[in-house]
C-alpha positions as CSV (number, residue, x, y, z in Angstrom):
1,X,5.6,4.9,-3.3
2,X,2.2,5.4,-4.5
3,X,1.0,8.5,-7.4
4,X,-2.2,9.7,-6.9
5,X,-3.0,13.2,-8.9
6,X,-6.0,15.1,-7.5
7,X,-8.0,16.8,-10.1
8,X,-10.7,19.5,-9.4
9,X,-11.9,23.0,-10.6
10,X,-12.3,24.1,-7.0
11,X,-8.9,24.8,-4.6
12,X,-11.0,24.4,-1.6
13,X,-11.4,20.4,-2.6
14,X,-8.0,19.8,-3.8
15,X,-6.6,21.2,-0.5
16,X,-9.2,19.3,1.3
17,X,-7.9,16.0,-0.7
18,X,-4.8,16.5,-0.1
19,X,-4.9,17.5,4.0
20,X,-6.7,14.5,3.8
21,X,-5.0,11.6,2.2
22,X,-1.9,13.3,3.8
23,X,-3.2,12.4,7.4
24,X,-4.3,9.0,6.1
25,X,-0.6,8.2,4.9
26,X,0.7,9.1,8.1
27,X,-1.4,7.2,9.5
28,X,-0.6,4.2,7.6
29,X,3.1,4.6,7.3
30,X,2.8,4.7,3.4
31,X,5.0,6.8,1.3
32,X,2.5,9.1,-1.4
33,X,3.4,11.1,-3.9
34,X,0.3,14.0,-4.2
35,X,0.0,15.9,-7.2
36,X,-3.1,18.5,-7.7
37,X,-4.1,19.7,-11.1
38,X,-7.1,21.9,-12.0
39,X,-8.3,21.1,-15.6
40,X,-8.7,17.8,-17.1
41,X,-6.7,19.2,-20.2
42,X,-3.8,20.2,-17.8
43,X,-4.0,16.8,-16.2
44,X,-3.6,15.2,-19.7
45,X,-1.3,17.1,-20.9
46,X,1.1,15.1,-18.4
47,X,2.9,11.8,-18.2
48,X,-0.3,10.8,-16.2
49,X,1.5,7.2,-16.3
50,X,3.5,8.0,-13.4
51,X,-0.2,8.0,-11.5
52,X,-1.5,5.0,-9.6
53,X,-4.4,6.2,-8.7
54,X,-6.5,9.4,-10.0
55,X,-9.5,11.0,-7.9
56,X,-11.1,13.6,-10.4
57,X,-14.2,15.7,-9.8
58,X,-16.7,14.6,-12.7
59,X,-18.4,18.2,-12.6
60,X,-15.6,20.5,-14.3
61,X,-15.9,23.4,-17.0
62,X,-14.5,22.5,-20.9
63,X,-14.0,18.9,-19.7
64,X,-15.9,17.0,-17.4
65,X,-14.2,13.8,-15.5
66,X,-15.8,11.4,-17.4
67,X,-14.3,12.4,-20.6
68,X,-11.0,12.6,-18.6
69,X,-11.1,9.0,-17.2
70,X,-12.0,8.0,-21.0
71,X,-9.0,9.2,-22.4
72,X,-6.9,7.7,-19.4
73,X,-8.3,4.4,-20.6
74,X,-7.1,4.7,-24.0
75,X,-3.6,4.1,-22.6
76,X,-3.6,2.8,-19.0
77,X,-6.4,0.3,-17.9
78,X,-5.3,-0.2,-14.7
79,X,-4.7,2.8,-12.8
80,X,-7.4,3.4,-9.8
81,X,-9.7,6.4,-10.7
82,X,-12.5,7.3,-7.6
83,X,-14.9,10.0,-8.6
84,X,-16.3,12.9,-6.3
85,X,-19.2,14.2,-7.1
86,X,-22.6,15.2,-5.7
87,X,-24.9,13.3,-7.2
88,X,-25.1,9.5,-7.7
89,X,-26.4,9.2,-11.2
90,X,-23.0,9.5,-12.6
91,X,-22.7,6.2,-11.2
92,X,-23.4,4.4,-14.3
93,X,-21.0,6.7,-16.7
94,X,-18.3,6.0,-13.9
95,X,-18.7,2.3,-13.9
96,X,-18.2,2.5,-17.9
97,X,-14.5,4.1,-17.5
98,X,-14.0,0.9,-14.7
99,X,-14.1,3.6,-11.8
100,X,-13.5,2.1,-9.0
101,X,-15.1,3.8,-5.8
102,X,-17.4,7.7,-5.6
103,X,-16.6,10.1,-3.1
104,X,-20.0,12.4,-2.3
105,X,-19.4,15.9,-1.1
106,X,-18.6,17.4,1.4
107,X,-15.8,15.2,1.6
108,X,-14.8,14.0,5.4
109,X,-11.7,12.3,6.3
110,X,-13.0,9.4,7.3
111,X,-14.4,8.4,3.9
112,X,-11.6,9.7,2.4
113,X,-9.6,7.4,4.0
114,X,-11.8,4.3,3.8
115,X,-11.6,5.1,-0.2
116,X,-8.1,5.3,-0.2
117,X,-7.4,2.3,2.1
118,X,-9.5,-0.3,-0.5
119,X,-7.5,1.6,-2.9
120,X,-4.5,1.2,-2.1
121,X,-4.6,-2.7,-1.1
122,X,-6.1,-2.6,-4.8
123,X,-2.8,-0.8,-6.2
124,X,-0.8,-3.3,-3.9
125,X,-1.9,-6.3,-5.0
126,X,-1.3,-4.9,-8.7
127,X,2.0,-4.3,-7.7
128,X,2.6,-7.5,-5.9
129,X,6.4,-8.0,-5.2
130,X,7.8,-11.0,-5.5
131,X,11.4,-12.5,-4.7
132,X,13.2,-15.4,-5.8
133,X,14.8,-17.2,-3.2
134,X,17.6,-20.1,-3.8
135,X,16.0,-24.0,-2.6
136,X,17.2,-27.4,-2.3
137,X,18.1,-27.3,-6.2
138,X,15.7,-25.2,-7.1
139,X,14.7,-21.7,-7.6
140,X,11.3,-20.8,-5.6
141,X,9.6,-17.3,-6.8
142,X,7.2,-16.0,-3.6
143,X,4.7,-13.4,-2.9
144,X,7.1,-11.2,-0.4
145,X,3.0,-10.8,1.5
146,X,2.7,-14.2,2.1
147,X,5.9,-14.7,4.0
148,X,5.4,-14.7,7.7
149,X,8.4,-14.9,9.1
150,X,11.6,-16.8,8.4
151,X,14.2,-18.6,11.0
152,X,17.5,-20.0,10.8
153,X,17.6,-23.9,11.3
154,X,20.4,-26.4,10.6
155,X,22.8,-23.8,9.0
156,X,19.8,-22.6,5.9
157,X,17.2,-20.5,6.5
158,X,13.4,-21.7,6.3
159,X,10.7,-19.4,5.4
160,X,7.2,-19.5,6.9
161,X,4.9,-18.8,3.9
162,X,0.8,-18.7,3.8
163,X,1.0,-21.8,1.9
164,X,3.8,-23.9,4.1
165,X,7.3,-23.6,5.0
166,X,10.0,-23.7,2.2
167,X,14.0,-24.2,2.5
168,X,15.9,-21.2,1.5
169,X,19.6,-21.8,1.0
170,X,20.8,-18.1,1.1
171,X,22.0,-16.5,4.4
172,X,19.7,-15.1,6.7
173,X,21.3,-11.8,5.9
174,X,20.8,-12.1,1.8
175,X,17.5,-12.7,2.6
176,X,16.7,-9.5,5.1
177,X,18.3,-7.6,2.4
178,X,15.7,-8.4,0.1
179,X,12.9,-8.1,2.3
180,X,13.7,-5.2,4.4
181,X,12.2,-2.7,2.0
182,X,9.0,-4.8,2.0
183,X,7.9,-4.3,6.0
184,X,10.2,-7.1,7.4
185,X,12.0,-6.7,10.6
186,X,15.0,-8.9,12.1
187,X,13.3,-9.2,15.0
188,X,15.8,-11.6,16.2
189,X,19.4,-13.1,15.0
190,X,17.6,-16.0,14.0
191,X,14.4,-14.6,13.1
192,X,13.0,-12.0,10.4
193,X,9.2,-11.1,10.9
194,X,7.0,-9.4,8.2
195,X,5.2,-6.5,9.9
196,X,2.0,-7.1,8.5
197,X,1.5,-10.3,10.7
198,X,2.6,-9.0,14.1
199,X,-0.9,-8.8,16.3
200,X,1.3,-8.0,19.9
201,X,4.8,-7.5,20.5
202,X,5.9,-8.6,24.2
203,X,8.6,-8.9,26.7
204,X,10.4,-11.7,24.8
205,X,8.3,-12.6,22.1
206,X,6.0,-11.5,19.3
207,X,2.8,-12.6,18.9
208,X,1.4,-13.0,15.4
209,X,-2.0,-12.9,13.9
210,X,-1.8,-16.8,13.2
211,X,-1.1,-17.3,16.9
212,X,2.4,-18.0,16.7
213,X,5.1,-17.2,19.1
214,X,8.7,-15.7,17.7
215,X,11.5,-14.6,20.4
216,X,12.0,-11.1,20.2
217,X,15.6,-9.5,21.1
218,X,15.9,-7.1,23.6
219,X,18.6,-5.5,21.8
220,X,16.0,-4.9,19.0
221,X,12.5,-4.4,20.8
222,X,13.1,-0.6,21.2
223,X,13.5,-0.1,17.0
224,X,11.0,-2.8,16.3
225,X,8.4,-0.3,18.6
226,X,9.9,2.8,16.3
227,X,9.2,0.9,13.2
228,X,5.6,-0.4,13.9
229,X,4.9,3.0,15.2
230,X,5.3,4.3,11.8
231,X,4.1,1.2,10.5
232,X,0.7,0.9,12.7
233,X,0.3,5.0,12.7
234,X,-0.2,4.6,16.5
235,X,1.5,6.0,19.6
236,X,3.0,3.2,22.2
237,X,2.5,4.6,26.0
């Protein structure tokens, strides 16, 4: 789940954001939770903590959105802020509050949702999820991203990471349990895939972006499609 609050003077813009990123989420399978606010006091006034990511007009009566993103960075340094506007020379004042893209007006949905895509890999990454998994005597703490996909072998399960493979001695269940939520799919009995680094899916495998080959159940192909069509935001003919 990802906040972003909308702030701007004029409706027309904050239903045009919103219409907007909405289409863009779909799109992307995210989950976003959209809030629209119309003053920078009213925005304040909030628990604007529960925001990842703010996109604030900077032209706005009684406060402008510079002096809003400067009283966001007296308590949160990290949350995204991207500035519409119509002019460029704000450019400088924005880069002083850290902002981190500018939308120009008219808006279009296809920068929109460029803007919001680098934003929200940004927001990942700052959220990065990690699990610890039980090794050979050993606890191993892993990016969930930079799992691939992990396989049953020999009676433990061994996870195929960006940086090599490590043993996991947890069942192949535990270990879809705690990735499930994080885009992974048990693809096959003996195989869980992360979503991220399918390229094709097959008639009895699944080809991944490295070039790997991972069987694919039949018995599962038809939910895997139903997931990586919310997933991918495409339609499968």
């Amino acid at each position: 789940m990802i906040g972003i609050a909308i702030l701007d003077d004029d409706s027309r813009v904050r239903e045009a954001l919103n219409a907007h990123l909405t289409r863009f989420a779909r799109r992307e399978g995210l989950e976003l939770q959209i809030r629209s606010f119309e003053s920078g006091r009213e925005f304040l006034e909030t628990d604007y903590s529960a925001f990842d990511m703010l996109i604030s007009d900077i032209q706005m009566p009684a406060m402008n959105g510079i002096d809003v993103a400067r009283s966001v960075r007296e308590k949160d340094k990290e949350m995204t802020i991207i500035f519409v506007t119509n002019y460029v020379q704000y450019a400088l004042e924005g880069y002083e509050v850290a902002a981190f893209r500018f939308l120009l007006k008219p808006l279009t949905y296809e920068a929109v949702a460029r803007v919001a895509g680098e934003a929200v890999r940004q927001i990942h990454r700052r959220k990065e999820v990690f699990v610890s998994i039980r090794g050979k005597g050993e606890t191993l703490r892993i990016a969930a991203r930079d799992i691939v996909y992990a396989e049953t072998c020999s009676g433990h399960v061994v996870l195929h990471t960006r940086q090599g493979e490590a043993e996991c001695h947890s069942s192949m269940r535990d270990v879809e349990t705690a990735l499930e939520k994080h885009d992974f799919f048990r693809c096959h009995s003996a195989f869980l895939v992360n979503m991220r680094e399918i390229q094709t899916v097959q008639q009895q495998d699944i080809r991944l972006l490295s070039g790997a080959l991972i069987p694919l159940s039949k018995h599962r192909k038809k939910a895997l499609k139903e997931r990586l069509t919310v997933f991918w935001g495409d339609q499968f003919l």
